[in-house]
KEKE-3310 file (N, C-alpha, C; in steps of 0.2 Angstrom, whole numbers, plus 5000, padded with zeros to 4 digits):
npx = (5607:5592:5580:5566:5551:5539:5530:5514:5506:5493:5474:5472:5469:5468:5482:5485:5497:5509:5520:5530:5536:5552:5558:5572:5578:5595:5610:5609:5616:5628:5623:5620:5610:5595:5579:5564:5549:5535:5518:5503:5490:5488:5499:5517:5529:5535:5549:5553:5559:5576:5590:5606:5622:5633:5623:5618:5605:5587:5576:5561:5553:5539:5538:5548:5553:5541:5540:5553:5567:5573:5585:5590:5602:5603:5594:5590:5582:5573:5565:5551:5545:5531:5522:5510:5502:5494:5479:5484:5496:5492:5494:5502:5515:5532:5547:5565:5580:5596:5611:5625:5623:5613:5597:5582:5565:5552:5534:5526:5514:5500:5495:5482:5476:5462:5449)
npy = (5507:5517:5523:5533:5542:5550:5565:5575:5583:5587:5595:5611:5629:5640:5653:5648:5638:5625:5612:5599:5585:5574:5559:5551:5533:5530:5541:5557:5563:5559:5559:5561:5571:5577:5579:5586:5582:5586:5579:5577:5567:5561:5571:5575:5571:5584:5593:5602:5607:5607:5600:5600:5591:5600:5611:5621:5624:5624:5628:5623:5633:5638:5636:5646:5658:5657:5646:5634:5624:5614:5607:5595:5589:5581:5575:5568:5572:5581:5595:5603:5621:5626:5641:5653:5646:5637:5634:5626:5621:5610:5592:5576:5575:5569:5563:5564:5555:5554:5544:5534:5533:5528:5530:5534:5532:5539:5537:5548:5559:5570:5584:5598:5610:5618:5629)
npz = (5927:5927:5935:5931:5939:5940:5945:5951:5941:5937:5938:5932:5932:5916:5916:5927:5940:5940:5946:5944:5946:5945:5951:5954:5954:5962:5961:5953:5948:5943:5930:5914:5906:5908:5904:5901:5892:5882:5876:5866:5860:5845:5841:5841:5850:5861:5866:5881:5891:5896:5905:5909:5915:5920:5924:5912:5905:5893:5883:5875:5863:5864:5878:5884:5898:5906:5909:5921:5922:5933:5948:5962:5967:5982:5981:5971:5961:5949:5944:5935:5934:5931:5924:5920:5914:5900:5889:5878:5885:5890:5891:5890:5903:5901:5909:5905:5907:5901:5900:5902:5889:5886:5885:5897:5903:5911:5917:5915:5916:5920:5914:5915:5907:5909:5911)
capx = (5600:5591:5569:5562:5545:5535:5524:5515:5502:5483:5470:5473:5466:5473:5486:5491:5505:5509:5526:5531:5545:5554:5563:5579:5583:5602:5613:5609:5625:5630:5616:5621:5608:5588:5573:5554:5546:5528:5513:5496:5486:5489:5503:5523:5534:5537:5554:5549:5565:5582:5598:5613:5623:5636:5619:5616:5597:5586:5569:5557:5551:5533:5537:5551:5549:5535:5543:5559:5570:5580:5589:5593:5607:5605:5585:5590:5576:5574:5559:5548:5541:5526:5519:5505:5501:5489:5476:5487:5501:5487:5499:5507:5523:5538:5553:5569:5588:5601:5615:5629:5623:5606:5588:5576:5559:5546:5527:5523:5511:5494:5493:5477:5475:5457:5443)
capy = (5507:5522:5522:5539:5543:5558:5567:5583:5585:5590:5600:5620:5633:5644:5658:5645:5635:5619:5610:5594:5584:5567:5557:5547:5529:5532:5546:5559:5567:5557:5557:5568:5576:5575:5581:5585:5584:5581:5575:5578:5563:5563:5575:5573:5571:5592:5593:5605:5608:5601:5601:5596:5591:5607:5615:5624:5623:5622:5628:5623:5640:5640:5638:5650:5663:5653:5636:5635:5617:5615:5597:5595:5583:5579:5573:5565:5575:5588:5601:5610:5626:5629:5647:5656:5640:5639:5627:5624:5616:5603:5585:5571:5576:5566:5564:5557:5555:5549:5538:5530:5533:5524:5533:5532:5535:5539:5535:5552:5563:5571:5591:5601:5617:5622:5633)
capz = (5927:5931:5936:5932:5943:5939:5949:5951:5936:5937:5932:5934:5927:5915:5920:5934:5941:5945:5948:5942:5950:5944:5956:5950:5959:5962:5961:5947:5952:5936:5922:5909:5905:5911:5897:5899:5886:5882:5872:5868:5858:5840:5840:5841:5856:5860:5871:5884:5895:5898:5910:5910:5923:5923:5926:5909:5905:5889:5883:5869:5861:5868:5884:5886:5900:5909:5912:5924:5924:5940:5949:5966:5968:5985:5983:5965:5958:5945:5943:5931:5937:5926:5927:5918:5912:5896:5888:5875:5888:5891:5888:5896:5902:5904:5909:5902:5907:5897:5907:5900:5882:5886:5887:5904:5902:5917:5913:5912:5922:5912:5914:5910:5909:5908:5914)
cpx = (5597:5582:5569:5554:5544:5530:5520:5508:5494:5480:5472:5470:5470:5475:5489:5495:5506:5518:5527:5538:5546:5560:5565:5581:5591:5603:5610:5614:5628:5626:5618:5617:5599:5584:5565:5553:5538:5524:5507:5494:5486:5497:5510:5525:5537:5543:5553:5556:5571:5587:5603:5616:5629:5630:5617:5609:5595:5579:5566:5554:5544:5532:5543:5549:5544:5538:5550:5561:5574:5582:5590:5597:5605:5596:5584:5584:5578:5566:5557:5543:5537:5521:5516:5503:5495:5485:5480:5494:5497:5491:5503:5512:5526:5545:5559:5576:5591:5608:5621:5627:5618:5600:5584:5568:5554:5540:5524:5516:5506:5494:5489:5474:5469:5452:5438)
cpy = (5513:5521:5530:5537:5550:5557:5578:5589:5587:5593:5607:5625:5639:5651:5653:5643:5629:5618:5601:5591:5575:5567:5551:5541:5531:5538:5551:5564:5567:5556:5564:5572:5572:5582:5582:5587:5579:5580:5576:5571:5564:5568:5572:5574:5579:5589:5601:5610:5602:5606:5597:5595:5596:5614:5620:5620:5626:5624:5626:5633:5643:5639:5644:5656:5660:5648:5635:5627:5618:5607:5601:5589:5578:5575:5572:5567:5581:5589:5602:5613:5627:5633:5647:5650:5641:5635:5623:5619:5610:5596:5582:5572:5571:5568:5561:5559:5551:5550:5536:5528:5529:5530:5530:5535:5536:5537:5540:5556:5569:5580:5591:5605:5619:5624:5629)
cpz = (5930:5930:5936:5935:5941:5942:5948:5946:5941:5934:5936:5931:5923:5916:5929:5934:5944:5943:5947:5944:5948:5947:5953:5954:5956:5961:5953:5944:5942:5931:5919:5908:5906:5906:5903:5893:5886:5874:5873:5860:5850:5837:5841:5847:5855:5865:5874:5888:5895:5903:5910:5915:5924:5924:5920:5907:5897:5889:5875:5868:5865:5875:5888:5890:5906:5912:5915:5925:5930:5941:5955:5965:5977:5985:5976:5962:5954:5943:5938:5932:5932:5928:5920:5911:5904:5891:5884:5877:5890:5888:5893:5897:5905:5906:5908:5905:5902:5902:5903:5891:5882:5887:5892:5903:5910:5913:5914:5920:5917:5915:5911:5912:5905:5915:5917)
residu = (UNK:UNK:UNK:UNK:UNK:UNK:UNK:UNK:UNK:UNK:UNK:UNK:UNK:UNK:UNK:UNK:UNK:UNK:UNK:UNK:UNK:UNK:UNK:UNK:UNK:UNK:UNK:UNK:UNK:UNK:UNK:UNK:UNK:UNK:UNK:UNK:UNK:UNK:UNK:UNK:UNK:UNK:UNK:UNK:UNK:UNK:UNK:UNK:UNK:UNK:UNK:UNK:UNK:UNK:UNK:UNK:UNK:UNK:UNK:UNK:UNK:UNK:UNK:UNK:UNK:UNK:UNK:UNK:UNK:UNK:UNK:UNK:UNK:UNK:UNK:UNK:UNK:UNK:UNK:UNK:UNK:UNK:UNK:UNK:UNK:UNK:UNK:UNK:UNK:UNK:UNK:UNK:UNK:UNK:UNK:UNK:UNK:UNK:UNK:UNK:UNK:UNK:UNK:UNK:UNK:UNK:UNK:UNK:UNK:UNK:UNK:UNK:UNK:UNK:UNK)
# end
């Protein structure tokens, strides 16, 4: 069983940056692989970023460039750096692991990038 928590979102203004961090109960040493992906109201689930756990990493097209994934192991967390941020990034991000061939969901964290 794995509990995602995410934290981190806000309001910002466009060309900023905020940092978003979901914390892992248990080790995440062992979780294949860990997603963001977000959501804006009406629209489809976007996958934003991924990591794996030999460390390769994964972008959605519109945020390539701007958006960095990372994972500490020892503070069962993994990151997303989001730079020059833009209204259009405005959406509830999540984040997800996959475990043992199962899906973990967090309850998300609202970004929103306006003026």
């Amino acid at each position: 069983q794995v509990q995602l928590v995410e934290s981190g979102g806000g309001l910002v203004q466009p060309g900023g940056s905020l940092r978003l961090s979901c914390a892992a109960s248990g080790s995440i040493f062992s979780i294949n692989a860990m997603d963001w992906y977000r959501q804006v109201p009406g629209k489809q689930l976007e996958l934003v970023a991924a990591i794996r756990s030999g460390g390769s990493t994964g972008y959605g097209d519109s945020v390539k460039g701007r958006f960095t994934i990372s994972r500490d192991n020892a503070k069962n967390t993994v990151y997303l750096q989001m730079n020059s941020l833009k209204p259009e990034d405005t959406a509830i991000y999540y984040c997800k692991a996959i475990h043992g061939g199962l899906e973990y969901w967090g309850q998300g964290t609202q970004v929103t990038v306006s003026s």
